[in-house]
C-alpha positions as CSV (number, residue, x, y, z in Angstrom):
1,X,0.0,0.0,0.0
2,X,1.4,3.5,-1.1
3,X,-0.5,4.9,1.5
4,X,1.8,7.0,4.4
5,X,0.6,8.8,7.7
6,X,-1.3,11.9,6.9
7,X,-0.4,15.2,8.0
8,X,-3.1,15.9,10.9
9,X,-2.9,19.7,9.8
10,X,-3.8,18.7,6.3
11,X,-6.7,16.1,7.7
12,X,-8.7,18.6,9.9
13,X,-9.5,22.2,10.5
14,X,-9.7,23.9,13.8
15,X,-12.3,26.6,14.5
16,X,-13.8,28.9,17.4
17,X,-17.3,28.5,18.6
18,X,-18.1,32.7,18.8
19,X,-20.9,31.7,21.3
20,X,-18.9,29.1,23.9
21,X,-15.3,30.3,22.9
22,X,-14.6,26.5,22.8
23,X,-12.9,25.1,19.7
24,X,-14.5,22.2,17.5
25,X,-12.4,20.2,15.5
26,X,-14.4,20.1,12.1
27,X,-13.8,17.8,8.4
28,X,-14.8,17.7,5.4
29,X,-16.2,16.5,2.4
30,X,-12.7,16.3,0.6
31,X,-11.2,14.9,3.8
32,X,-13.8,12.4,4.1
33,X,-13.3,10.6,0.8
34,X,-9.7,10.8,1.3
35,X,-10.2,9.0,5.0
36,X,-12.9,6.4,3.5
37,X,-10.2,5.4,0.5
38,X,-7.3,5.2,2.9
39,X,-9.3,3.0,5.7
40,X,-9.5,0.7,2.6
41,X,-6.6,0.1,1.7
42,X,-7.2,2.2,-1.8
43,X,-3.9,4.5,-2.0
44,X,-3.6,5.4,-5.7
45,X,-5.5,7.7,-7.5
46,X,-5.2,7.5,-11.2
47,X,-6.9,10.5,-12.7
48,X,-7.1,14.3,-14.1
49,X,-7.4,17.3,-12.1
50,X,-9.7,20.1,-13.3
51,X,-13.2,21.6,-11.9
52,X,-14.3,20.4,-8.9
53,X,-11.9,18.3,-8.1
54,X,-8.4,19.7,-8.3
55,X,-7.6,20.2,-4.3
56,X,-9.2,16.8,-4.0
57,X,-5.9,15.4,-5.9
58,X,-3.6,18.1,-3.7
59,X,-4.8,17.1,-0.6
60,X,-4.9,13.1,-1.6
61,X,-1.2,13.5,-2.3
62,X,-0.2,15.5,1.0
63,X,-2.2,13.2,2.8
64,X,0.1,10.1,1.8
65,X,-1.7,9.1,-1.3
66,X,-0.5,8.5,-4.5
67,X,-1.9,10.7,-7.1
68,X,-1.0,9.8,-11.0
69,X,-2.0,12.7,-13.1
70,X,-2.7,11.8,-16.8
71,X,-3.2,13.6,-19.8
72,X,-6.6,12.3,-20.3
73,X,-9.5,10.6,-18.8
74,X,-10.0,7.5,-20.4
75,X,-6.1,6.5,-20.2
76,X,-6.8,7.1,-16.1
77,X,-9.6,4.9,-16.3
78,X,-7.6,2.1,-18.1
79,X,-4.8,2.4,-15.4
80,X,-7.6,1.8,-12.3
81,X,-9.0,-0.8,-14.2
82,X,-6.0,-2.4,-15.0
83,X,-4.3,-1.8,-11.1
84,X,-7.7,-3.6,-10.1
85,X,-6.9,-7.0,-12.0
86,X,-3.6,-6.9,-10.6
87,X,-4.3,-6.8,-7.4
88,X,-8.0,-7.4,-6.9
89,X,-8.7,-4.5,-4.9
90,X,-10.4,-1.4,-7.1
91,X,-8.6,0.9,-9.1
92,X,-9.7,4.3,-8.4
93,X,-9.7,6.7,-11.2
94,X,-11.1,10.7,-10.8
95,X,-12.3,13.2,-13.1
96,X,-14.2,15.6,-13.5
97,X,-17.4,16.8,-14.5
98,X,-19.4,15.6,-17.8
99,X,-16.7,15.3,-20.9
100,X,-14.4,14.3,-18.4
101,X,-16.7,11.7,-16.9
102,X,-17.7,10.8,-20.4
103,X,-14.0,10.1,-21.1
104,X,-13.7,8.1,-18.3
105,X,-16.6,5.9,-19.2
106,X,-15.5,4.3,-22.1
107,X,-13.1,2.4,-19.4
108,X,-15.7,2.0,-16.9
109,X,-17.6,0.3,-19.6
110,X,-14.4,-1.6,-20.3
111,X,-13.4,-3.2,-17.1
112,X,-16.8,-4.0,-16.7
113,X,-17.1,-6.2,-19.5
114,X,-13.5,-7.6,-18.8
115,X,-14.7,-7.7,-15.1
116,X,-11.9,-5.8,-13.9
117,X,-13.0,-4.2,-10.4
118,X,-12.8,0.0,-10.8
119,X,-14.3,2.5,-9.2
120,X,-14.6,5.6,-11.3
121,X,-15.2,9.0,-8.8
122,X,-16.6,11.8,-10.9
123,X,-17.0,15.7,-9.7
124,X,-20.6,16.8,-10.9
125,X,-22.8,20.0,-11.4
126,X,-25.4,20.6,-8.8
127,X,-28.5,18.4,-8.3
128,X,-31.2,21.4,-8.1
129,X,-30.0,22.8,-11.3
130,X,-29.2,19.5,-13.0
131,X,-32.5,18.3,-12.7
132,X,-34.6,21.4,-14.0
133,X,-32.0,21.3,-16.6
134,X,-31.6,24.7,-15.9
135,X,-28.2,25.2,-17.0
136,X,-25.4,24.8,-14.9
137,X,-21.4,24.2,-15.8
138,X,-21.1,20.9,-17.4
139,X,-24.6,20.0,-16.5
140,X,-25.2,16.0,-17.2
141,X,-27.3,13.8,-15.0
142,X,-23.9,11.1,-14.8
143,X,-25.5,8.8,-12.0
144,X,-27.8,7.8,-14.7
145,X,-26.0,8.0,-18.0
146,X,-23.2,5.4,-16.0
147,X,-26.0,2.9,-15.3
148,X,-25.7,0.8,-18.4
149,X,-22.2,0.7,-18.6
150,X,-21.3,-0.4,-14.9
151,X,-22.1,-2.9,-12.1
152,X,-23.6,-0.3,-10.1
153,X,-24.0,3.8,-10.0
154,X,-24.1,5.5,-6.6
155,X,-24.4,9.6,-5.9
156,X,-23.8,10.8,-2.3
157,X,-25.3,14.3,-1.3
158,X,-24.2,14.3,2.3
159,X,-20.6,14.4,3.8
160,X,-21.8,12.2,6.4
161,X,-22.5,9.4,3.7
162,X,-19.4,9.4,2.0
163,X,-18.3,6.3,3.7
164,X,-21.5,4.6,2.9
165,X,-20.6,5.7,-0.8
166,X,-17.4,4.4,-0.6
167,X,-17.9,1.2,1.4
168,X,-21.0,0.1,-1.2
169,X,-19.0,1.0,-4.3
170,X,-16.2,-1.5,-2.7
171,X,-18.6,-4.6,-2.4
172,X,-20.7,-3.7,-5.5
173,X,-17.0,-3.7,-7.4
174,X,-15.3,-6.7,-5.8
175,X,-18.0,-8.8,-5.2
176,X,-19.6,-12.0,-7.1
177,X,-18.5,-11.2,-11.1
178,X,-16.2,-7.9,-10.5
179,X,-16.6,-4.7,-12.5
180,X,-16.7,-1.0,-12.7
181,X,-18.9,1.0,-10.5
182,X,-19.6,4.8,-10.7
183,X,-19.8,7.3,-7.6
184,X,-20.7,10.4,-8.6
185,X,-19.8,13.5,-6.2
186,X,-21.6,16.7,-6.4
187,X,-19.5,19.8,-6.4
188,X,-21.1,20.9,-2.8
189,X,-20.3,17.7,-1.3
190,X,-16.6,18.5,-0.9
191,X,-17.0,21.7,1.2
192,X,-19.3,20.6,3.4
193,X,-18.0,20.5,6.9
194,X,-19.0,18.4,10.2
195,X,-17.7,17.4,13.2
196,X,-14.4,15.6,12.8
197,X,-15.0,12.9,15.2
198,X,-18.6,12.5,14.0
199,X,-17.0,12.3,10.4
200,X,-14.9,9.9,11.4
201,X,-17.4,7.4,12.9
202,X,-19.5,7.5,9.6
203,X,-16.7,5.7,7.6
204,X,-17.0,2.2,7.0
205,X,-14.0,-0.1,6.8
206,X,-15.4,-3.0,4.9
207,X,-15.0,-6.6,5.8
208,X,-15.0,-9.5,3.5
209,X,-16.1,-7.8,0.8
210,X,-15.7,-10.9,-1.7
211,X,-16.2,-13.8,0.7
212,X,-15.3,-17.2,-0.9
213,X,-18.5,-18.9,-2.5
214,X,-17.8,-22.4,-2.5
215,X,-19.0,-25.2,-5.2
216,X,-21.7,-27.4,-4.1
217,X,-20.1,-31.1,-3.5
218,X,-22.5,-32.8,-6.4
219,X,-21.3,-29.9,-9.0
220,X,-18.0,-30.7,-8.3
221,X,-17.9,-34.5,-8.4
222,X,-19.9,-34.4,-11.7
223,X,-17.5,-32.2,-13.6
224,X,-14.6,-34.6,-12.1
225,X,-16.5,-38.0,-13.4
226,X,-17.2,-36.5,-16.5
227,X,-13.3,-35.0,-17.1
228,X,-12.1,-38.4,-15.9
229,X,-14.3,-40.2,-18.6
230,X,-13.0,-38.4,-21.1
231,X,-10.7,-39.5,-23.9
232,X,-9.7,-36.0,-24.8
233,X,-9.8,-33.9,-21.9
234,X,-8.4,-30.0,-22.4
235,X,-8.3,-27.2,-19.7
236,X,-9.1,-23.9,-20.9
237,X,-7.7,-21.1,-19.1
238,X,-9.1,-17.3,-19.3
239,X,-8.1,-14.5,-17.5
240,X,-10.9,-14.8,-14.8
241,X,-8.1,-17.6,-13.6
242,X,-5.5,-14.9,-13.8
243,X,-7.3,-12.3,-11.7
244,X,-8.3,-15.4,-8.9
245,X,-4.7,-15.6,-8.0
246,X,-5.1,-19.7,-7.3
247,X,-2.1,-19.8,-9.1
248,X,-1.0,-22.9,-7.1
249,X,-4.1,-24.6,-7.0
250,X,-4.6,-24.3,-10.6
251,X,-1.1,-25.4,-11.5
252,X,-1.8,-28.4,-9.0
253,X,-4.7,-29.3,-11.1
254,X,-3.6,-29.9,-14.4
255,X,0.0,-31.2,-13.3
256,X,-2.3,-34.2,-11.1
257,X,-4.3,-34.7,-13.7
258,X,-2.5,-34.8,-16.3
259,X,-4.6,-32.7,-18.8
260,X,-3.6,-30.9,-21.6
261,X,-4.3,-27.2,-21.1
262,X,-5.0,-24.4,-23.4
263,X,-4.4,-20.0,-21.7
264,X,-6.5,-17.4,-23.5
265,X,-3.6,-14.5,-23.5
266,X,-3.9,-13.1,-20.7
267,X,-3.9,-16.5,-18.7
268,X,-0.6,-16.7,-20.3
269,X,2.3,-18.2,-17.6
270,X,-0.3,-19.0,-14.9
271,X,2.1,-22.1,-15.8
272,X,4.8,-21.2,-17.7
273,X,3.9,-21.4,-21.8
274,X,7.0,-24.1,-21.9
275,X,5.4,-25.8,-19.7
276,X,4.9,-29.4,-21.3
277,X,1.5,-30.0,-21.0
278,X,0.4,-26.5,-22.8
279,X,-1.3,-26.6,-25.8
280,X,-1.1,-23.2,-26.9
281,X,0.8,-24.3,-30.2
282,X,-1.6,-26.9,-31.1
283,X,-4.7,-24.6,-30.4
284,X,-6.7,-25.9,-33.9
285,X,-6.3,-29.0,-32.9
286,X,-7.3,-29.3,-29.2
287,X,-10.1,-27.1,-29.6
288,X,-11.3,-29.1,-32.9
289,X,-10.9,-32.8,-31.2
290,X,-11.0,-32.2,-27.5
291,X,-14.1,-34.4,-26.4
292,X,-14.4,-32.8,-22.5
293,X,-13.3,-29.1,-22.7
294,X,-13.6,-27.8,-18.7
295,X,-13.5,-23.8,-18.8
296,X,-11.7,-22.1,-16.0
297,X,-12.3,-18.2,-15.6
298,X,-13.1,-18.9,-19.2
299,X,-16.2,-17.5,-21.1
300,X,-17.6,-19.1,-24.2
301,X,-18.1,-15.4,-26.0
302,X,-16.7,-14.3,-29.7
303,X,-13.0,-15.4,-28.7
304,X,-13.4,-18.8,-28.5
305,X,-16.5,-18.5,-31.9
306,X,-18.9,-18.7,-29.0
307,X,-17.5,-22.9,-28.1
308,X,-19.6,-23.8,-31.8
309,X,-18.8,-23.4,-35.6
310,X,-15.3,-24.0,-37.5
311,X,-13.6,-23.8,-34.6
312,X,-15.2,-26.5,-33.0
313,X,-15.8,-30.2,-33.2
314,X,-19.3,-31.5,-34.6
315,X,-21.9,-29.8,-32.4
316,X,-23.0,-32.4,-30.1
317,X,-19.7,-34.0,-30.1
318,X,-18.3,-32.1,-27.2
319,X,-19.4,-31.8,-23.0
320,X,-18.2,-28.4,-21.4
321,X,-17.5,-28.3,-17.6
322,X,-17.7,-24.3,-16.5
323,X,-16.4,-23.0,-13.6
324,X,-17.6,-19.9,-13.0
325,X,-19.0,-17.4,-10.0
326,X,-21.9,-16.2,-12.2
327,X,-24.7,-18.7,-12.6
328,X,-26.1,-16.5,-15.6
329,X,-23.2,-17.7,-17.6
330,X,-23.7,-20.8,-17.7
331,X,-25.5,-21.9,-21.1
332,X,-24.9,-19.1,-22.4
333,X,-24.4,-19.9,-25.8
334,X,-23.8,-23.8,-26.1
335,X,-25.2,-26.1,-23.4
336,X,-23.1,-26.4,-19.9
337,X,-22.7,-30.1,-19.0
338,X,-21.1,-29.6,-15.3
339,X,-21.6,-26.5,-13.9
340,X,-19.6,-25.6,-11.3
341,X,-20.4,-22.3,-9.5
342,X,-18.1,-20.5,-7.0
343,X,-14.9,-18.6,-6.9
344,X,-12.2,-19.8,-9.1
345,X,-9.7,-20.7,-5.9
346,X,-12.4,-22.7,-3.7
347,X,-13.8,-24.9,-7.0
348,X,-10.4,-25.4,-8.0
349,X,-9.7,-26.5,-4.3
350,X,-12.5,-28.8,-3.8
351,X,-11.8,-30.4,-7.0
352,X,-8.0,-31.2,-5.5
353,X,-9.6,-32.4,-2.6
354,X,-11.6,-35.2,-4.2
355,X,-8.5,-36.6,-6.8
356,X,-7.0,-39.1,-5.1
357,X,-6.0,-41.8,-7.7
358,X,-6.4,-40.1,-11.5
359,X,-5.7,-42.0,-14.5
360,X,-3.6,-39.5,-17.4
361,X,-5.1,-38.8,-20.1
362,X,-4.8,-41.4,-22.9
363,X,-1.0,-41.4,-24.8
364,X,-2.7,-41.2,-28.0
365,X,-4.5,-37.4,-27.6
366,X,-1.3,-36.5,-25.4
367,X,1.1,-37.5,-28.1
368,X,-1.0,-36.3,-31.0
369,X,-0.6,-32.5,-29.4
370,X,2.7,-33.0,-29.3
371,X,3.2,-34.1,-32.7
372,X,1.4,-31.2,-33.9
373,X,3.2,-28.5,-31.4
374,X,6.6,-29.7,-32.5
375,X,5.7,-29.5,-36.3
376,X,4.1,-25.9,-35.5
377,X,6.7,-24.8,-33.3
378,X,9.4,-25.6,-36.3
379,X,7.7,-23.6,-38.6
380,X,7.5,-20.5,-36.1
381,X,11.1,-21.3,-35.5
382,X,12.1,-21.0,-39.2
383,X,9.9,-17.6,-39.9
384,X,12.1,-15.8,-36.5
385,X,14.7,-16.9,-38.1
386,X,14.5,-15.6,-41.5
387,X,15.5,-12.0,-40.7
388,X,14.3,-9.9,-43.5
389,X,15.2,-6.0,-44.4
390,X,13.1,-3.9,-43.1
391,X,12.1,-6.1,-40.2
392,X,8.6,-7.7,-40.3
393,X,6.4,-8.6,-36.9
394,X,8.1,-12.0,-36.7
395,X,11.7,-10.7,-36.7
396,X,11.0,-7.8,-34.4
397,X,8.9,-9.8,-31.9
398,X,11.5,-12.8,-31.5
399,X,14.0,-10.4,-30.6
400,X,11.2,-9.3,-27.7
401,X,10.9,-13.2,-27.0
402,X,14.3,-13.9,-26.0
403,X,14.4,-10.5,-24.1
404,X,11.3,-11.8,-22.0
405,X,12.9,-15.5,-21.3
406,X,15.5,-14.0,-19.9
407,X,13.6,-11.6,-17.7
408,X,10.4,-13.2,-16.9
409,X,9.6,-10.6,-14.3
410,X,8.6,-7.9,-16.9
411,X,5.4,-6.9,-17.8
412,X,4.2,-7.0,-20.9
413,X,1.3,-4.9,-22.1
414,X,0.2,-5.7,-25.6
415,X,-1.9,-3.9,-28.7
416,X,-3.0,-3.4,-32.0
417,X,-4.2,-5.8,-34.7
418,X,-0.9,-7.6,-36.6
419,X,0.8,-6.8,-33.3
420,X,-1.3,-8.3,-31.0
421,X,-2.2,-11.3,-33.0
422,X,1.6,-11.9,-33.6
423,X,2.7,-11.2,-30.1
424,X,0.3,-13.3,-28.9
425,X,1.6,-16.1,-30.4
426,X,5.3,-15.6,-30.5
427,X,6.7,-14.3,-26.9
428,X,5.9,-16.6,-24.5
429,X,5.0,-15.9,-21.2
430,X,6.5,-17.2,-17.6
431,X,4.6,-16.0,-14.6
432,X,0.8,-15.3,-13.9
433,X,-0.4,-11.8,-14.5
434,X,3.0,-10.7,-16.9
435,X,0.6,-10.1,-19.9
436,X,-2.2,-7.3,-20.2
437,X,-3.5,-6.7,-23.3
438,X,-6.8,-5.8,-25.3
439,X,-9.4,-8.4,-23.6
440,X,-12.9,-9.2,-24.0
441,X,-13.7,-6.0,-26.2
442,X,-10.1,-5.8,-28.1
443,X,-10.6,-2.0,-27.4
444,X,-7.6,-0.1,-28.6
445,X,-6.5,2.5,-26.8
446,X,-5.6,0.5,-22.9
447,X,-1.7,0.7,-23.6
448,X,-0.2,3.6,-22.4
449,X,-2.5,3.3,-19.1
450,X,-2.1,-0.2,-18.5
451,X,1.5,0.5,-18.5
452,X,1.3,2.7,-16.3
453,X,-0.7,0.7,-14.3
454,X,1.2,-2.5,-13.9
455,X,4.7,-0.6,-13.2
456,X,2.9,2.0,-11.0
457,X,1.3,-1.4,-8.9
458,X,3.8,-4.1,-8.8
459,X,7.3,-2.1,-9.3
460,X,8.3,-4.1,-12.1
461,X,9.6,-2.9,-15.6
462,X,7.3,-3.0,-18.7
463,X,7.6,-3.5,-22.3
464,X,4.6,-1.9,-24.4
465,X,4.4,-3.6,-27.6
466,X,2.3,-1.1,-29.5
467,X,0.9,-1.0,-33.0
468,X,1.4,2.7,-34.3
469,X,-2.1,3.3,-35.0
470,X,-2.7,1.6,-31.3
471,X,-0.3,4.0,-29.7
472,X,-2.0,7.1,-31.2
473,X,-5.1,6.6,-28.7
474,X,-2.9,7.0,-25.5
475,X,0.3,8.4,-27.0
476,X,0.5,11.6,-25.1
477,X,1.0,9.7,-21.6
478,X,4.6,9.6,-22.8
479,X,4.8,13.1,-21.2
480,X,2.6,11.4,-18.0
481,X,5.9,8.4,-18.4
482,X,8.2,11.0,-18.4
483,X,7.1,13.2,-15.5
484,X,6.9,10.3,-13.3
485,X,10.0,8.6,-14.1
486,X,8.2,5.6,-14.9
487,X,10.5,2.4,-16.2
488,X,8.1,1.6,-19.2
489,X,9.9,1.0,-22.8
490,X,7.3,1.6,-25.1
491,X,7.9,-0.3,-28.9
492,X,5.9,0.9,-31.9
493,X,6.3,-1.2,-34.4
494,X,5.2,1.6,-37.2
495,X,4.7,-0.3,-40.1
496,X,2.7,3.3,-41.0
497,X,-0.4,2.7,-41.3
498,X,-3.8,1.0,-40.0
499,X,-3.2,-2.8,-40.2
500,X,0.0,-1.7,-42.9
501,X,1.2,1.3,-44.5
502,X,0.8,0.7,-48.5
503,X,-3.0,1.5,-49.1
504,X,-3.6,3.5,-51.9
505,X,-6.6,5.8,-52.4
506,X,-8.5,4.8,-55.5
507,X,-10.2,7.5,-56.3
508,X,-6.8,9.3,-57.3
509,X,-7.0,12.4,-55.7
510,X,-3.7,14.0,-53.5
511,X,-5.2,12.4,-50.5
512,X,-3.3,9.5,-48.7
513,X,-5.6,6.2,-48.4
514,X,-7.9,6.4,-44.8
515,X,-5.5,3.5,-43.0
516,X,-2.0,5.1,-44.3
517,X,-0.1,7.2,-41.6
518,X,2.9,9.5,-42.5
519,X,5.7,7.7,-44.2
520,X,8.8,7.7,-41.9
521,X,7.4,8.9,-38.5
522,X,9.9,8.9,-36.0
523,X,7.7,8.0,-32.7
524,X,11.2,8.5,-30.8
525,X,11.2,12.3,-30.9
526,X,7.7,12.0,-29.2
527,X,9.9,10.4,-26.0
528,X,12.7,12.6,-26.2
529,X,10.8,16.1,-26.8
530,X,10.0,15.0,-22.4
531,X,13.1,14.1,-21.5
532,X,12.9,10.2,-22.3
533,X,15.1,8.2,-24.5
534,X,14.3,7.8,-28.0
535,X,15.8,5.0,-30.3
536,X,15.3,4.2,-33.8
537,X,15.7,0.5,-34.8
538,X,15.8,-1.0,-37.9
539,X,17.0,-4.5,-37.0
540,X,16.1,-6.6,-34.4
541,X,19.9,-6.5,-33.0
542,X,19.2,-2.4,-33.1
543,X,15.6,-3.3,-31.2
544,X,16.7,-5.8,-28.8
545,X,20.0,-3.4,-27.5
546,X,17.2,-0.7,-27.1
547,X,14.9,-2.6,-24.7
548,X,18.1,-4.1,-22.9
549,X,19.3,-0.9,-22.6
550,X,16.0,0.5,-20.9
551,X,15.6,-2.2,-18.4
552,X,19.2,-2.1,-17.4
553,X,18.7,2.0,-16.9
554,X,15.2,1.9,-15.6
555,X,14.6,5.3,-17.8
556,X,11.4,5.9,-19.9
557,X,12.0,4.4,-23.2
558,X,10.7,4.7,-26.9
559,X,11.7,2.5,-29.8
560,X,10.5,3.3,-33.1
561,X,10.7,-0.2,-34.6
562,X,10.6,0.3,-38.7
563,X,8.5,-2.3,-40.0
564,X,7.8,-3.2,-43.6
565,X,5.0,-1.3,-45.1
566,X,3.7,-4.5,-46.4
567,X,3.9,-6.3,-43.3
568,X,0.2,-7.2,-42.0
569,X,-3.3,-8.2,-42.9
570,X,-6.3,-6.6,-43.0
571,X,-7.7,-6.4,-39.0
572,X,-5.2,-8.9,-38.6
573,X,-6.6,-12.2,-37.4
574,X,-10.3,-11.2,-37.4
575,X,-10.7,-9.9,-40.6
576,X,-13.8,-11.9,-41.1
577,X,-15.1,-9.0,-38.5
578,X,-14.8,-6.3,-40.9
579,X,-17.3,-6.5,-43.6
580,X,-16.3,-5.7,-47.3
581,X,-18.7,-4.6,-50.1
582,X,-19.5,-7.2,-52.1
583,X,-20.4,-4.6,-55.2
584,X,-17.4,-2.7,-55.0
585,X,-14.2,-3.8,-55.2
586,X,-11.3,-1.7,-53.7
């Protein structure tokens, strides 16, 4: 926890009673929230100071909080909701009033559907005005427009319910399936003033707020007699597995049993992706043949084709075991044959409590996987190896590989299209929680703030491994990287354009084509203009000194990495997600 002993000057205000002459020790609203985040454990502020809520970050900070102040909203949001997967505890992210709170809700929105638990505190116009929409400054009714984009949406009038505010925002966010939750703070409520120990009494440190749900004993031994029936048994991992920190209990699991197992990216080195008995490199083929798939903080949704179609054996051919702490899931798109409902660590638990003797899986599926990983992972091996001028994704991200084997402990954040797909796939991953990336949405835009995030909350360096047009959503945090001292080396791999850089605009005119960038932007100046370092790399022997070089110096870092104009497909590996006119051909 960042958090430090306050200042009791900053924390409370003395003043004389003109009838008794006696002094009153009085707080108020901004003291309150402060007091009801820190009695929570909730230290860091991510956010953007402006009207009403710029002493609210001053006094945070002298109070022993950390305050990161970004350049705008949304990249604040994606920082809480990113610090809130890392540590399950919410991520709290400020702004202010109306556009800022509508910047800021595109993240909300975000870790909501990636059920990362946020809480996103917004400064807002007064109520009396508001609602004769009489116009007042940055007048917006935010409680309600938040609604449908968040577990929950709270507004708290009186300084002596702040700590209610707080302590229900908490549960709603952590609890059950987590998520973002909205608390929206009137401009008066900050100045209003109340007896400091009365103040005091009204915050709520909250207890338990996401107690263990455990699986019901029949649930549990009917997904293990149907996984130990199986002939081809897999164990897909998604990053509701990640964010349960059972890392133990989950490795137990498939190492007893045996089972081939399959991470979703950002599951990725909850056992380590050498691990033999991952099945990442024979992904087709597992999901295709696997008879008994059992999902673990895995949802069947448009990343896995929604467990039917192409991707998929015959329909009918295949049981699904689900764990999962939302019993609205289950079914949810193909039929659930063992539920299993409960928190990720206590079904995981109870399911190692009932394996005593467990038969492995049968050699033939085992060895078919891997047959097919070795022939795949030979073919990956030749394509690093081929080192072509200018560098394509493959060359450039093998350099990144071997950089992360040898220092497992970074984080990686990861985003685009060609550079997310490829990243994926190529740079393995050795510890649980290493890799953030895009998630259930794909939303560009989260890189610079989950950066920020992840160095900001566990102290470890971070590679960013940004597509350009990615970057250009959050670029102007490299000032926010800059300022404070962050050790983040950002890599653009600026192949110029939208998916690639050599569209041409048919209809002849001076205009460049809508997905082509500016031929041979240097990204690097961006870094050095604040005082970072700036490298250009052409090679992946130029690319691969550049990120040693950062994590050795600690120093914000940007590497331009020239890729290939050429390089890349069309929305990358989900091009059959972007319609194309079937009169007109381009």
């Amino acid at each position: 926890s960042f958090c430090s002993t306050p200042r009791s000057s900053q924390a409370k205000k003395l003043v004389m009673s003109m009838a008794s002459g006696a002094t009153t020790q009085l707080t108020d609203g901004f003291s309150l929230l402060i007091d009801a985040l820190k009695l929570n454990g909730l230290c860091t502020i991510f956010g953007l100071p402006g009207i009403p809520i710029t002493d609210l970050l001053r006094l945070a900070q002298a109070r022993g909080m950390r305050v990161i102040s970004f350049r705008h909203e949304q990249n604040a949001g994606h920082a809480a909701a990113a610090a809130g997967f890392l540590t399950k505890t919410p991520g709290v992210c400020v702004t202010v009033s109306a556009p800022g709170f509508l910047n800021g809700l595109t993240a909300l929105a975000n870790a909501t559907t990636n059920c990362f638990p946020m809480i996103m505190i917004s400064g807002s116009s007064e109520r009396e005005i508001v609602d004769l929409q009489q116009g007042d400054y940055e007048e917006m009714d935010q409680m309600t427009a938040a609604k449908p984009f968040c577990k929950a949406s709270f507004r708290v009038l009186h300084a002596e319910d702040i700590g209610v505010g707080v302590a229900r925002a908490i549960r709603a966010a952590v609890s059950g399936r987590p998520g973002g939750v909205y608390l929206d703070l009137p401009a008066k409520l900050f100045s209003q003033t109340m007896e400091a120990d009365v103040g005091q009494r009204s915050l709520i440190k909250v207890i338990d707020p996401a107690p263990r749900q455990l699986p019901s004993p029949d649930s549990v031994a009917a997904a293990l007699e149907l996984l130990k029936a199986a002939k081809r048994p897999l164990i897909l991992l998604g990053k509701g597995a990640a964010y349960a920190q059972a890392d133990t209990e989950i490795r137990a699991l498939i190492e007893r049993t045996g089972i081939p197992y399959l991470p979703m990216s950002m599951a990725k080195g909850l056992l380590p992706d050498s691990h033999e008995q991952s099945a990442a490199a024979a992904r087709s083929l597992v999901l295709k043949q696997a008879d008994v798939v059992m999902l673990i903080g895995a949802r069947l949704n448009w990343l896995l084709s929604h467990g039917k179609g192409n991707t998929w054996g015959d329909r009918g051919t295949q049981k699904f075991i689900q764990i999962d702490i939302s019993p609205t899931e289950i079914d949810s798109n193909v039929a659930i044959a063992a539920p299993v409902i409960g928190d990720i660590g206590s079904c995981v638990s109870a399911m190692l409590g009932c394996i005593d003797k467990w038969d492995l899986p049968p050699a033939e599926w085992t060895e078919a996987i891997a047959k097919r990983k070795k022939a795949n992972l030979a073919k990956m091996e030749a394509t690093l190896s081929m080192n072509p001028s200018p560098m394509n994704f493959h060359g450039a991200l093998g350099a990144i590989r071997d950089i992360v084997k040898s220092r497992p402990d970074v984080v990686v954040v990861n985003e685009g299209a060609n550079t997310l797909d490829f990243a994926r796939s190529i740079v393995d991953m050795y510890q649980p929680r290493k890799r953030l990336d895009v998630g259930t949405w794909g939303v560009m835009g989260i890189g610079m703030g989950f950066a920020i995030a992840a160095t900001v909350t566990t102290g470890k360096p971070v590679i960013a491994i940004e597509g350009d047009s990615a970057f250009g959503f959050s670029g102007m945090e490299v000032e926010t990287i800059c300022r404070y001292e962050l050790p983040i080396c950002i890599v653009i791999f600026n192949n110029g354009g939208v998916y690639k850089g050599s569209d041409v605009n048919s209809s002849g005119s001076s205009d460049v084509a809508p997905t082509v960038f500016v031929q041979g932007s240097r990204y690097d100046k961006m870094m050095e203009a604040f005082g970072g370092v700036g490298v250009n790399a052409t090679t992946p022997e130029e690319l691969s000194r550049a990120i040693q070089g950062a994590l050795v110096s600690g120093k914000p870092t940007l590497v331009n990495a020239v890729i290939d104009p050429n390089a890349g497909t069309e929305s990358g590996r989900i091009g059959n997600l972007n319609p194309q006119s079937a009169i007109s051909k381009l």
